[in-house]
matplotlib code that plots the C-alpha trace (Angstrom):
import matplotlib.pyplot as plt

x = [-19.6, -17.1, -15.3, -13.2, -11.8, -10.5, -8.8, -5.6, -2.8, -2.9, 0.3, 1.9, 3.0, 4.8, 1.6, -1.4, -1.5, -4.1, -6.5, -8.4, -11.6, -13.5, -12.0, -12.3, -9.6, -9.6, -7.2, -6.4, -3.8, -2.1, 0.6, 4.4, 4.0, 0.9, 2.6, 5.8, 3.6, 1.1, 1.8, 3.3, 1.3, -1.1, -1.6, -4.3, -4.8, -7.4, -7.5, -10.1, -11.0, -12.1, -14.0, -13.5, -16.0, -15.7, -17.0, -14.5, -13.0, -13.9, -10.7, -10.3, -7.6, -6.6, -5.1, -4.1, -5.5, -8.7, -6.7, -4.7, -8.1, -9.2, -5.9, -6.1, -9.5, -8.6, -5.7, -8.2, -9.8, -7.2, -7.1, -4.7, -4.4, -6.1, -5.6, -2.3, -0.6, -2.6, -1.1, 2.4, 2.2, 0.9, 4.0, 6.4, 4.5, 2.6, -0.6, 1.0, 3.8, 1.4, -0.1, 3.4, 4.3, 1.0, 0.6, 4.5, 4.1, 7.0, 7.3, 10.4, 9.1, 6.0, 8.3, 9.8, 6.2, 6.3, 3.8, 4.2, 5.9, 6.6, 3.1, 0.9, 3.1, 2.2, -1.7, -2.0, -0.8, -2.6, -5.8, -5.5, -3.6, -7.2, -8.3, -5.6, -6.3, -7.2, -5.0, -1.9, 0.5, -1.3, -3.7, -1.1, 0.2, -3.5, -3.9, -0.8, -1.2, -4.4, -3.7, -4.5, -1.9, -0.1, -1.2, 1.2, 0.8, 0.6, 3.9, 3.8, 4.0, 7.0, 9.0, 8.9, 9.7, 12.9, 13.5, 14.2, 15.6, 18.8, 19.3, 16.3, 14.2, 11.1, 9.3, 12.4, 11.3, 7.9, 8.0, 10.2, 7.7, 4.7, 6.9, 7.5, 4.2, 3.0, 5.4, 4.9, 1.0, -1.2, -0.7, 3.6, 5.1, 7.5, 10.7, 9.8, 8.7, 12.2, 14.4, 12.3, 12.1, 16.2, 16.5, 14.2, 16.4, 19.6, 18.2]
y = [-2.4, -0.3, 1.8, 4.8, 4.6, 7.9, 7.9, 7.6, 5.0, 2.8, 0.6, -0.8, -4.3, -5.8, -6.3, -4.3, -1.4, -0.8, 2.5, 3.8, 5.2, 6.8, 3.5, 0.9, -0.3, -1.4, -4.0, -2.8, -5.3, -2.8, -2.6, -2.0, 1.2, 2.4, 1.2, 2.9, 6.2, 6.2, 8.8, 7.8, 6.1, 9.0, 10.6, 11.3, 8.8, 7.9, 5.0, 4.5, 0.3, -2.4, -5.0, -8.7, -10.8, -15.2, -17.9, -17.5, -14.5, -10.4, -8.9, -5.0, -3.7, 0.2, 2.6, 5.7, 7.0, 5.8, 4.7, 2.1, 0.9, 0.6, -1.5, -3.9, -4.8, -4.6, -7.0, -9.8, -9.5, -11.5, -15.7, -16.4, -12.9, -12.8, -10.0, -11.2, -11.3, -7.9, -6.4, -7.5, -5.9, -2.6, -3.0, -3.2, -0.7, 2.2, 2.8, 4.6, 2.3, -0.4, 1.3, 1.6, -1.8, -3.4, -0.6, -1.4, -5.2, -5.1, -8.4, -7.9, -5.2, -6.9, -10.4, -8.4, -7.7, -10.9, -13.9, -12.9, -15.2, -15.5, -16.8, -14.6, -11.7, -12.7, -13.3, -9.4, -8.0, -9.7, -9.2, -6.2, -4.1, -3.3, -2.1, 0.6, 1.6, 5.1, 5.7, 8.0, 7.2, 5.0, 7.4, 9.5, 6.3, 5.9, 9.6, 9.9, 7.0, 5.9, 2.4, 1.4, 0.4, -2.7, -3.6, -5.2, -2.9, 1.0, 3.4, 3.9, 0.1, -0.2, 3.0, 1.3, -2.7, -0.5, 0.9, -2.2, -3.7, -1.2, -2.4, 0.0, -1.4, -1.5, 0.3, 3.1, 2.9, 2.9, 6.5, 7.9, 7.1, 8.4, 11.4, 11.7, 11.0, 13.9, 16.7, 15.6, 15.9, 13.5, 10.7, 10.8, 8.6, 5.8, 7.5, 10.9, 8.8, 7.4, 10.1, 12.0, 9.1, 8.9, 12.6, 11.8, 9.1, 10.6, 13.5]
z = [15.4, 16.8, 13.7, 16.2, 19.1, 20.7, 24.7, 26.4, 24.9, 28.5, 27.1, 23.7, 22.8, 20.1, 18.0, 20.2, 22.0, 24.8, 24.5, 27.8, 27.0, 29.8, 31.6, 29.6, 28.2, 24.7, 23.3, 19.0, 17.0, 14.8, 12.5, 13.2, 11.3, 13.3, 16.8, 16.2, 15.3, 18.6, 21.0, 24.6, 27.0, 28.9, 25.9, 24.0, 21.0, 18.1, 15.8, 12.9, 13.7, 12.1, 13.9, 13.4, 15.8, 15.3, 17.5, 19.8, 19.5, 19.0, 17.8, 17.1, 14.9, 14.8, 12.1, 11.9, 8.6, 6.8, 3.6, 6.3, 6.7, 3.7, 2.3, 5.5, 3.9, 0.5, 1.1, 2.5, -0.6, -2.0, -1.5, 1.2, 3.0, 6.6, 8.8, 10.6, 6.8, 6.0, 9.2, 8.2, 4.4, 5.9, 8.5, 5.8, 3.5, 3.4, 1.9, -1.3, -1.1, -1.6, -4.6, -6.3, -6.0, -7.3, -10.3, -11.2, -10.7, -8.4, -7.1, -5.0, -2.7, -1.6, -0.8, 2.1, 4.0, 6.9, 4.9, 1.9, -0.6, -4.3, -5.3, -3.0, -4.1, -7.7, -7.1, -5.2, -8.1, -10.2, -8.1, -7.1, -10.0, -11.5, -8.2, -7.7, -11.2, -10.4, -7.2, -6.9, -9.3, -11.4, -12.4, -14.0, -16.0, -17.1, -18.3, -20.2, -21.4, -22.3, -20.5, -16.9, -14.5, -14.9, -18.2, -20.5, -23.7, -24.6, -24.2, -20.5, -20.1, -23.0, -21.8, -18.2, -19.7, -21.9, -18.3, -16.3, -19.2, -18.9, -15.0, -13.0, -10.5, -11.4, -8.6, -9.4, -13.2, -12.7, -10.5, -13.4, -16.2, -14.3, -13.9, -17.2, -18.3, -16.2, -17.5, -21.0, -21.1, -23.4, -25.0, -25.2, -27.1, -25.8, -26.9, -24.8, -21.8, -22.4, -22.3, -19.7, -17.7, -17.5, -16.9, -14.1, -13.0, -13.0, -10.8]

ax = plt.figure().add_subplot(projection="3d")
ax.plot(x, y, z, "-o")
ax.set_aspect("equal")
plt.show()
């Protein structure tokens, strides 16, 4: 199982790049993101992998950062996600990117990652909301709070449904309300996330 790579980028494609190490050359699949953020060919180049071997095929695919990794698996977690659609979310989105748009059940943001329609968009928040529960900004929702990410009830969940209701987008209303829930300390109540979540928006 090979899980790092570390040589000389060789070449890039659209969707692989080639790594030399000690003269083998190594084909990775990797994501726009990743590709447009390798070095130029000759220099020096690592990538943390994940190894996928079938019947007929052994395919490696490279990231940058351990938390890429870690969401490319995550994603295929979910029922109808296989790496090609995984690679195409982390294209579109990064890794706390991702984490916004799953804890504020924005639906809209994850529709533009290549593969991913209205129903799949639907079932990885629904999947995987629970599982981002104490990442980035969802752990501040679920501190002030007293509620984890995405759930449909407690202030931090009202104060960001009164928040979209006056014309925010949601991943937009969802980084205010975190904000707010942060300066305000425990346990705020919906009015205060509110009005510090507008002061945060008008910024």
């Amino acid at each position: 199982m090979i899980a790092k790579l570390s040589g000389l980028l060789d070449s890039v494609s659209d969707a692989a790049c080639i790594l030399d190490v000690n003269g083998v050359g190594y084909q990775v699949f990797c994501s726009a993101r990743t590709l447009r953020a390798l070095p130029r060919p000759g220099e020096a180049a690592r990538l943390y992998v994940e190894t996928h071997v079938r019947e007929d095929h052994i395919h490696l695919y490279g990231f940058l950062s351990e938390a890429e990794r870690g969401w490319f698996n995550l994603l295929q977690t979910v029922q109808g996600v296989g790496a090609k659609v995984a690679l195409g979310i982390l294209s579109a989105l990064s890794p706390d990117e991702l984490v916004r748009a799953i804890a504020s059940a924005d639906k809209a943001t994850l529709n533009r990652c290549d593969g991913v329609g209205p129903k799949l968009a639907v079932r990885l928040i629904t999947e995987l909301k629970d599982k981002v529960g104490g990442i980035a900004l969802g752990s501040v929702a679920q501190a002030a709070g007293g509620e984890a990410p995405g759930s449909e009830t407690g202030p931090v969940a009202d104060a960001l449904s009164a928040l979209v209701n006056l014309g925010y987008k949601r991943a937009e209303a969802f980084g205010a309300v975190t904000a707010a829930a942060r300066s305000l300390g425990d346990k705020p109540d919906v009015q205060a996330l509110i009005r510090a979540g507008l002061k945060e928006l008008a910024r």
